[in-house]
C-alpha positions as CSV (number, residue, x, y, z in Angstrom):
1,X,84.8,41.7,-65.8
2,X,84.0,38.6,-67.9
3,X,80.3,37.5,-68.3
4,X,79.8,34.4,-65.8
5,X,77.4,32.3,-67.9
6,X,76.0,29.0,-67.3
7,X,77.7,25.9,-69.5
8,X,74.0,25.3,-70.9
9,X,74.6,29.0,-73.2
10,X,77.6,28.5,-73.6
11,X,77.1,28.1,-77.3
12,X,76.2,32.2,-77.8
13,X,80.0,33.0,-76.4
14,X,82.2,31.1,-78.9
15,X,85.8,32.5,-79.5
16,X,84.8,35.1,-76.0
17,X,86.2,35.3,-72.7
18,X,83.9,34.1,-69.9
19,X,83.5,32.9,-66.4
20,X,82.0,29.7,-64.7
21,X,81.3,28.7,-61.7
22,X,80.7,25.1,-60.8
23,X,82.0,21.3,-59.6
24,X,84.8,19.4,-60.6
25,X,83.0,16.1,-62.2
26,X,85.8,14.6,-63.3
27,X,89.7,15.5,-64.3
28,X,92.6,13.7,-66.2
29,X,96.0,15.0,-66.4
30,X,98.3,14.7,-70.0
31,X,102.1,16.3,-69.4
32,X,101.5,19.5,-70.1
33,X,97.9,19.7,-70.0
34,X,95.1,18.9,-67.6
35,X,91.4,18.8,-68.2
36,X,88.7,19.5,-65.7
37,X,85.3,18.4,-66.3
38,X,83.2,21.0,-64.7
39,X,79.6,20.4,-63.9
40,X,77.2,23.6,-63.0
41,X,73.6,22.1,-62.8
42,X,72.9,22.7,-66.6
43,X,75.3,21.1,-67.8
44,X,78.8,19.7,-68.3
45,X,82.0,21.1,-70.0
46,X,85.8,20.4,-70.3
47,X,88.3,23.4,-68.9
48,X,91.7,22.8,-70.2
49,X,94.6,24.2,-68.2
50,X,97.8,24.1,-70.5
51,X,101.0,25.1,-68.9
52,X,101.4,27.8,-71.4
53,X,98.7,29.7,-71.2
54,X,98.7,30.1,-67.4
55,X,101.3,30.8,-64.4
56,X,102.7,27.9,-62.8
57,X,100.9,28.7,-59.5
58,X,97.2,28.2,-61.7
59,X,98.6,25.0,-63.3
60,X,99.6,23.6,-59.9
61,X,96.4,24.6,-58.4
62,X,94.3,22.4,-60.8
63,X,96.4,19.4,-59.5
64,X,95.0,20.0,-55.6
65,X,90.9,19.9,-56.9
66,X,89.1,17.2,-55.8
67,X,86.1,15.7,-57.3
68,X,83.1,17.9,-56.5
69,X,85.2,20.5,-55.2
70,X,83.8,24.1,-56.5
71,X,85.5,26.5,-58.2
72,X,85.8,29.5,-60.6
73,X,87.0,29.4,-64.2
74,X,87.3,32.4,-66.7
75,X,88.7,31.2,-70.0
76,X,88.0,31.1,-73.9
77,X,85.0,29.5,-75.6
78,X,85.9,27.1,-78.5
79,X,83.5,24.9,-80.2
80,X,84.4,21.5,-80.0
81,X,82.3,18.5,-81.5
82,X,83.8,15.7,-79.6
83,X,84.3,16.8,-76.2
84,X,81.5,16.9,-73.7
85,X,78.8,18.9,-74.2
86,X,80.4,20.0,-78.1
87,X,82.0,23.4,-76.0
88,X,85.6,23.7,-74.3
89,X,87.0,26.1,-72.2
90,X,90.7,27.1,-72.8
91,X,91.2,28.1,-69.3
92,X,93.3,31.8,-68.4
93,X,92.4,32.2,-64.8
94,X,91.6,29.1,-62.1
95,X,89.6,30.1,-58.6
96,X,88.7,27.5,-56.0
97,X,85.8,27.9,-53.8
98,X,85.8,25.3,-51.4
99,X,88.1,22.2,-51.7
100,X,86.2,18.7,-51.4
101,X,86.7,16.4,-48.5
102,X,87.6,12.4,-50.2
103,X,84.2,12.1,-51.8
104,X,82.3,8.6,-50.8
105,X,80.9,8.2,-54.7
106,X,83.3,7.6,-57.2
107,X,83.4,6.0,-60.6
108,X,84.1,2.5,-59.6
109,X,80.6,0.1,-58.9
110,X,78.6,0.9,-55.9
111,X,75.8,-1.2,-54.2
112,X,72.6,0.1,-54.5
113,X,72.3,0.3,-50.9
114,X,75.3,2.4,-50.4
115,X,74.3,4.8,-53.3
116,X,70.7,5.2,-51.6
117,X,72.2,5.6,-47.8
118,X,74.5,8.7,-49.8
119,X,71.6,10.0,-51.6
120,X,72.1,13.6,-51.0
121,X,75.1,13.6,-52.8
122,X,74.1,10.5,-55.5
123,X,72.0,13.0,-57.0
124,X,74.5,15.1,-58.4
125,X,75.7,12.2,-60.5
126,X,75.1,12.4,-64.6
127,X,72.2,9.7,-64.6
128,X,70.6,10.8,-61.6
129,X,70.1,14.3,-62.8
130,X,69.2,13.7,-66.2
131,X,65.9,11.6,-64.1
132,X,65.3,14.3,-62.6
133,X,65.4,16.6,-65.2
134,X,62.9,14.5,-67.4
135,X,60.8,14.4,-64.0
136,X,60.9,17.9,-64.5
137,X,59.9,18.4,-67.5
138,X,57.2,15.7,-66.5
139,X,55.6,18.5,-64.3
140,X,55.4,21.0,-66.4
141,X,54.1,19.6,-69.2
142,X,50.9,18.0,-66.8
143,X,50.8,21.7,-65.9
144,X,50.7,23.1,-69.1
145,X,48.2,20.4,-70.5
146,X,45.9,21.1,-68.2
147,X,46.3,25.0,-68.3
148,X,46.2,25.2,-72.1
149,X,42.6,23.0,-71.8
150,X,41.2,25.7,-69.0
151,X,41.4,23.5,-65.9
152,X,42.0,25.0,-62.2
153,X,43.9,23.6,-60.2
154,X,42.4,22.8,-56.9
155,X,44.4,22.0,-53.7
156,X,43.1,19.3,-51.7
157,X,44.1,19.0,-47.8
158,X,46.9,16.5,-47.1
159,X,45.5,15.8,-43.6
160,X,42.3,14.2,-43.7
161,X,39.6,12.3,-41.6
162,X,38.7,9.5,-44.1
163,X,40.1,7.6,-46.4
164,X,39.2,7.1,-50.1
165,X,40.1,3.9,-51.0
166,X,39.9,1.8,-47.6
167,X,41.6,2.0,-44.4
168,X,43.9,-1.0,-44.5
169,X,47.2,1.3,-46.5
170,X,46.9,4.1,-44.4
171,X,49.0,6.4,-42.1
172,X,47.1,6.9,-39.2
173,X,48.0,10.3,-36.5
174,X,46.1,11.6,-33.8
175,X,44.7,15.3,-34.7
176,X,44.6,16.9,-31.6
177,X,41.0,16.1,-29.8
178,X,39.2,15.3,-32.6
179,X,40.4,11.6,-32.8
180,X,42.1,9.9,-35.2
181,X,43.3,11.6,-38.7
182,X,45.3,10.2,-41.6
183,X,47.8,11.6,-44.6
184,X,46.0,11.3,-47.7
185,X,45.9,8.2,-50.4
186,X,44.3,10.6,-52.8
187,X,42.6,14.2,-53.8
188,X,40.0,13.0,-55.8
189,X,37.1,12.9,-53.2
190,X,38.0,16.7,-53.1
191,X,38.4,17.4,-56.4
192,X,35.2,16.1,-57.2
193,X,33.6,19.0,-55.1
194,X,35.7,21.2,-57.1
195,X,34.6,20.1,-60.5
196,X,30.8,20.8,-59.2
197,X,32.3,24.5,-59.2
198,X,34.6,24.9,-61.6
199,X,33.7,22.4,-64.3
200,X,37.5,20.9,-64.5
201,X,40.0,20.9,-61.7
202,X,43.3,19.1,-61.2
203,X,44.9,18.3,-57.8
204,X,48.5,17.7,-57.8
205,X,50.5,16.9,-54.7
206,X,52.1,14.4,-52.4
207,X,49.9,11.0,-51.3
208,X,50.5,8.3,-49.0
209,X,50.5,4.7,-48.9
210,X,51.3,2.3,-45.8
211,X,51.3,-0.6,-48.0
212,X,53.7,-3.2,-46.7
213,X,55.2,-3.4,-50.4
214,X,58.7,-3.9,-51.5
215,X,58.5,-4.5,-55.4
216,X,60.1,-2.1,-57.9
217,X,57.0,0.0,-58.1
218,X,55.8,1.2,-55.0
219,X,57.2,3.9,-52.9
220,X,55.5,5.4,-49.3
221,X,55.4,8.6,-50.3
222,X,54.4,9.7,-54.2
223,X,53.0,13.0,-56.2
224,X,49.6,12.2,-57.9
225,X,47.9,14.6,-60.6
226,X,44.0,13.7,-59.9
227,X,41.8,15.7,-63.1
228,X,38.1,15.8,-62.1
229,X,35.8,16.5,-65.2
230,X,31.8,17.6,-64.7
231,X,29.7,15.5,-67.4
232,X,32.3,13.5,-68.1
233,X,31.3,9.6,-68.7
234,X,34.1,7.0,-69.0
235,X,35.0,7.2,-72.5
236,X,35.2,10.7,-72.4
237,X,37.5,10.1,-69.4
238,X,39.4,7.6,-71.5
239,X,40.2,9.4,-74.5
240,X,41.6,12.9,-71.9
241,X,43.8,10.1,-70.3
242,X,44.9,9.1,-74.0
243,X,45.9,13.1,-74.8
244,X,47.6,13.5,-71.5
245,X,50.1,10.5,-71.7
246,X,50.9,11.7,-75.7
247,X,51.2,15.2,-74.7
248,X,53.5,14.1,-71.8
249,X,55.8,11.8,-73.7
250,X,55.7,13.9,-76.8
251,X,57.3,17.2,-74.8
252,X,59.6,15.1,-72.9
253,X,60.9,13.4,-76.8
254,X,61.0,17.4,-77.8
255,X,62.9,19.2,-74.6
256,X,64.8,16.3,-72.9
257,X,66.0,13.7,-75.8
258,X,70.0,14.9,-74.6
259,X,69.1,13.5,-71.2
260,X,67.0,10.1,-72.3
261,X,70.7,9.9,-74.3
262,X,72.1,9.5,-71.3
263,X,70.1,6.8,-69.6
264,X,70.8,4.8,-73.1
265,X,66.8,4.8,-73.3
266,X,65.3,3.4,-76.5
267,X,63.8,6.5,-77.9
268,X,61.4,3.9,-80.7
269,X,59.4,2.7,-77.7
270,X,58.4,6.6,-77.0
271,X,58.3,7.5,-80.4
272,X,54.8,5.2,-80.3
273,X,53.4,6.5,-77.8
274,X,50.4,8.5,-80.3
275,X,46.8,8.0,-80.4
276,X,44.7,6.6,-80.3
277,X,45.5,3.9,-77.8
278,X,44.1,0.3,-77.4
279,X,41.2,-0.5,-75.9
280,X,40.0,-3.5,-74.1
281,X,38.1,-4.8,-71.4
282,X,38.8,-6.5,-68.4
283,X,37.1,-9.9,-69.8
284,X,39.7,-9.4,-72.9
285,X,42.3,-9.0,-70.8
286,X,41.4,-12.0,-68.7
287,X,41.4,-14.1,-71.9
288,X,44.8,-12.8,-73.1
289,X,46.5,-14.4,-69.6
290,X,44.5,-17.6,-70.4
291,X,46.0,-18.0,-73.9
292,X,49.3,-17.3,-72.5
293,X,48.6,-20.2,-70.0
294,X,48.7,-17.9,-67.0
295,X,46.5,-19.2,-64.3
296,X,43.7,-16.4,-63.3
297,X,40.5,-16.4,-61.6
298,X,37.8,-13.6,-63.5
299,X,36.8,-11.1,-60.5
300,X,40.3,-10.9,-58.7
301,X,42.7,-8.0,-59.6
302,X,45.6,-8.1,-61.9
303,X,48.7,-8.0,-59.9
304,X,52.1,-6.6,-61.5
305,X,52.4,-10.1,-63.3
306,X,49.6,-10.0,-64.8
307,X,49.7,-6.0,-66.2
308,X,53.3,-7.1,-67.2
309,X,52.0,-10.0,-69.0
310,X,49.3,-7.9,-70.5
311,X,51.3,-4.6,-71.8
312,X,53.1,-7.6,-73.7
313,X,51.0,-7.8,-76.1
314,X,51.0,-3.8,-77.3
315,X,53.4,-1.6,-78.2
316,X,51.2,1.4,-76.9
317,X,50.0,2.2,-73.0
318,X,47.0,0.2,-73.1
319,X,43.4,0.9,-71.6
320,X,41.8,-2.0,-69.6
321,X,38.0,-1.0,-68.9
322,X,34.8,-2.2,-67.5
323,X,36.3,-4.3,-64.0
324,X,34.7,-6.2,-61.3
325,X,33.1,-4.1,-59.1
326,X,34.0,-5.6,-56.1
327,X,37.6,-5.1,-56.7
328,X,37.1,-1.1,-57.2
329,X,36.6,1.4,-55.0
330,X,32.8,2.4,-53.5
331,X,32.5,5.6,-55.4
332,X,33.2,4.2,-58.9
333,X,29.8,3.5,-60.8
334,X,28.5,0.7,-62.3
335,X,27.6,-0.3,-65.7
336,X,24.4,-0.1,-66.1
337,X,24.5,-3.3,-69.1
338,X,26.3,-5.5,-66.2
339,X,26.0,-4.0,-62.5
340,X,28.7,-6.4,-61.8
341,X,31.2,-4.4,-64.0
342,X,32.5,-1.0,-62.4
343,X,33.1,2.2,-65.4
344,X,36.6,2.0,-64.2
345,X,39.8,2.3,-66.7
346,X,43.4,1.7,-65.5
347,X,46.1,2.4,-68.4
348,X,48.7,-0.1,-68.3
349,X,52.3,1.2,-69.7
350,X,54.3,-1.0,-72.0
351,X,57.1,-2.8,-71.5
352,X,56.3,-4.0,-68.1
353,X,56.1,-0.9,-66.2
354,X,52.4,-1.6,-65.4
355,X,49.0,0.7,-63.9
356,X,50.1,4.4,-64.4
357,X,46.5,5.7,-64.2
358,X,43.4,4.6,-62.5
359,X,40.3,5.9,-63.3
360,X,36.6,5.9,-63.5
361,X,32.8,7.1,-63.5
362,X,31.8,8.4,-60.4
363,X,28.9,7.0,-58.9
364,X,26.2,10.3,-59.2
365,X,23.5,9.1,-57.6
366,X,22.4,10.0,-54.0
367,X,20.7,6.2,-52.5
368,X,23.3,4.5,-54.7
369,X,26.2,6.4,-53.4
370,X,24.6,5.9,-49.8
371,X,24.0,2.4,-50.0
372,X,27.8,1.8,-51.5
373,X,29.5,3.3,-48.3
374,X,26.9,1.3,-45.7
375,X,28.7,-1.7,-48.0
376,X,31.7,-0.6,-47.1
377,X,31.2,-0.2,-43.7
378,X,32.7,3.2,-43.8
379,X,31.9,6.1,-41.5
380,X,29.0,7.8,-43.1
381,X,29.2,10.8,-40.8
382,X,32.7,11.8,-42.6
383,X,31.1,11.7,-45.7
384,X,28.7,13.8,-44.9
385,X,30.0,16.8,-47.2
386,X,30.5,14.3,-50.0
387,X,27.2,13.0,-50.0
388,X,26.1,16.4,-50.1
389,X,27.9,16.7,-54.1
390,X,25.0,14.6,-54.8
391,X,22.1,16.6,-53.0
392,X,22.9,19.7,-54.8
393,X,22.8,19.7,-58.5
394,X,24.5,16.5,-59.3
395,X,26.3,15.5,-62.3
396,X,27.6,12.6,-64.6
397,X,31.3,13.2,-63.6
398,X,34.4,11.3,-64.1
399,X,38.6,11.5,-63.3
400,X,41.5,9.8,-63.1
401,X,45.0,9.8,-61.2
402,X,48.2,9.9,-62.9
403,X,51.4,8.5,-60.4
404,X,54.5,10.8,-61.4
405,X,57.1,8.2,-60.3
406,X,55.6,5.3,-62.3
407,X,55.2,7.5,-65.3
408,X,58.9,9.0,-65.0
409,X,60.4,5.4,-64.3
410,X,58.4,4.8,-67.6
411,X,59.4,7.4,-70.0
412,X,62.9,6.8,-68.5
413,X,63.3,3.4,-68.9
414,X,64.1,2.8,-65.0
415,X,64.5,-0.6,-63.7
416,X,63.4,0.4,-59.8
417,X,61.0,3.6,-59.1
418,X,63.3,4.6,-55.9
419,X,65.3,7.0,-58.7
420,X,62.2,8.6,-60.0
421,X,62.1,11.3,-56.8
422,X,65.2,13.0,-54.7
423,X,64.8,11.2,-51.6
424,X,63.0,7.9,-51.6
425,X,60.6,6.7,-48.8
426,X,60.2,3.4,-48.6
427,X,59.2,0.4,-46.0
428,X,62.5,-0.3,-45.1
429,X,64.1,3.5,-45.1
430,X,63.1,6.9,-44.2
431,X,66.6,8.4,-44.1
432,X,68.3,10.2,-45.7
């Protein structure tokens, strides 16, 4: 029995006899020769059949496999610089699995439209995986930052009875007799009762938006990694949000640069992305749309234009700070130099991929906190439980949320966020 190794290793069995199992990717035939670009999930590798070395019933059964048929392969290892993955297979012995119907996805262009109604198989394709293996590695290395800086990760519920931001984006469901419930926008309300306990948590999960969006950056459904930090104020916030990111897009630089190779991403733009990090405020970043002769009204909220037009003018995610407070969310505190300014940050990525973080000061004060949902006109009796953070042994306490998608479409270089996640939910599509 040969060893059946996966094409990623297959650099420890050079000149020995092995076995893979995988999909056909591509093929080519030459005379006497045919190669067969197998794919297993960790990589890619080229099988070559010569008439030779194998019966005539093996050589004629490598003319019948379809693209992303399966199959079996036991051959010899050779080292090859220039053929896909720097490894060949000189192929003894030829199995199929299962043979593949016509398959709908093939090298010539396809719509966009087409490649999102066949998802389920567009995934297997060389870009799409390599996004999804960067997304990986996304997710770890969030895990591992905040792991290696002692933070506990603290499940919030996906179901709940109020919303955090407003009720205008969300997706409303009846729960049972109890009235009206709705999928989450965010953990942070939650996680902030978990930082009273733990001192620093991190929620990281799915959230929900019903915003009636259809630009490149906005999806229905995203993952969100929320850190909550007690006695945290907002530059303390701001320079953890400054670590993250350069932990994040230094691990992906290490462990994924053969994948970034593959979306053709300009590694330079990465290779900047080291503390520390500009910092301005939102007054600064008012007067840098003014001097580019953008038309903008101080109090309203930078659209994608303006963050675009903003990121411009850095070479680094950039940290915007100190914003209206009427354009923030209730629970965000105020400055106590300007009560019109909220302790709110949002980092802005460059190259025109715009707001990956939000963030702020919470508001820690009992009346203050009170008074801001009555402004609101929010339910007070569902905040109840948050109000009661306040009652018992309050804190200065800040956080901020980090959208995966936005971050991976980022790092990636992607022009549309719909290839950040396996299966997209958007306005117009919920299948498949």
């Amino acid at each position: 029995m040969k060893p059946t190794v996966y094409i990623k290793d297959l650099s420890k069995f050079v000149n020995e006899e092995v076995t893979l199992k995988g999909w056909l990717y591509n093929k080519r035939s030459s005379g006497k020769v045919k190669f067969l670009i197998m794919r297993d999930g960790s990589g890619y590798s080229q099988c070559i059949v010569f008439k030779g070395n194998v019966s005539e019933e093996i050589f004629n059964l490598a003319d019948t496999i379809a693209q992303e048929s399966s199959f079996e392969i036991t051959g010899l290892v050779k080292k090859e610089p220039r053929s896909v993955g720097g490894y060949e297979i000189d192929v003894h012995n030829l199995k199929i699995i299962s043979l593949a119907h016509e398959y709908p996805i093939t090298p010539k262009e396809h719509g966009i439209e087409f490649l999102i109604d066949h998802r389920h198989l567009w995934v297997r394709s060389k870009k799409q995986t390599a996004i999804l293996k960067i997304r990986h590695r996304i997710v770890k290395a969030i895990r591992d930052f905040f792991d290696e800086r002692d933070f506990v990760l603290f499940d919030p519920p996906i179901i709940t009875p109020n919303a955090s931001e407003g009720t205008s984006t969300l997706f409303e469901m009846d729960y049972f007799d109890l009235g009206k419930a709705y999928l989450t926008q965010s953990g942070q309300l939650y996680a902030e009762a978990g930082a009273l306990a733990f001192g620093k948590v991190y929620t990281f999960g799915p959230t929900f938006r019903a915003e009636k969006s259809k630009t490149r950056r906005h999806l229905t459904e995203f993952w969100m990694v929320e850190p909550e930090m007690a006695f945290y104020d907002l530059n303390d916030d701001m320079d953890l949000a400054e670590e993250f990111l350069e932990y994040i897009v230094q691990s992906v630089l290490k462990d994924r640069e053969e994948e970034l190779k593959i979306l053709e991403r300009d590694l330079t733009h990465l290779q900047k992305v080291k503390r520390p990090f500009p910092r301005i405020s939102y007054d600064d970043a008012v007067e840098i749309l003014h001097k580019k002769g953008i038309e903008f009204k101080w109090g309203d909220d930078f659209g994608a234009a303006d963050e675009t037009a903003i990121s411009e003018e850095f070479e680094k995610p950039i940290m915007v700070h100190r914003y209206p407070a009427d354009v923030k969310a209730f629970y965000m505190k105020r400055d106590t130099e300007n009560p019109k300014l909220a302790l709110a940050v949002d980092v802005l990525a460059p190259e025109g991929y715009g707001e990956i973080i939000g963030g702020s000061q919470r508001e820690d004060n009992l009346d203050t906190l009170l008074q801001r949902i009555k402004e609101h006109d929010l339910p007070e009796e569902f905040f109840s439980w948050y109000l009661d953070l306040r009652k018992y042994g309050s804190v200065p306490h800040s956080g901020f949320g980090l959208g995966l998608e936005r971050t991976v479409a980022w790092i990636c270089g992607l022009e549309h966020i719909r290839e950040t996640i396996p299966f997209p939910s958007m306005i117009y599509r919920n299948t498949p």
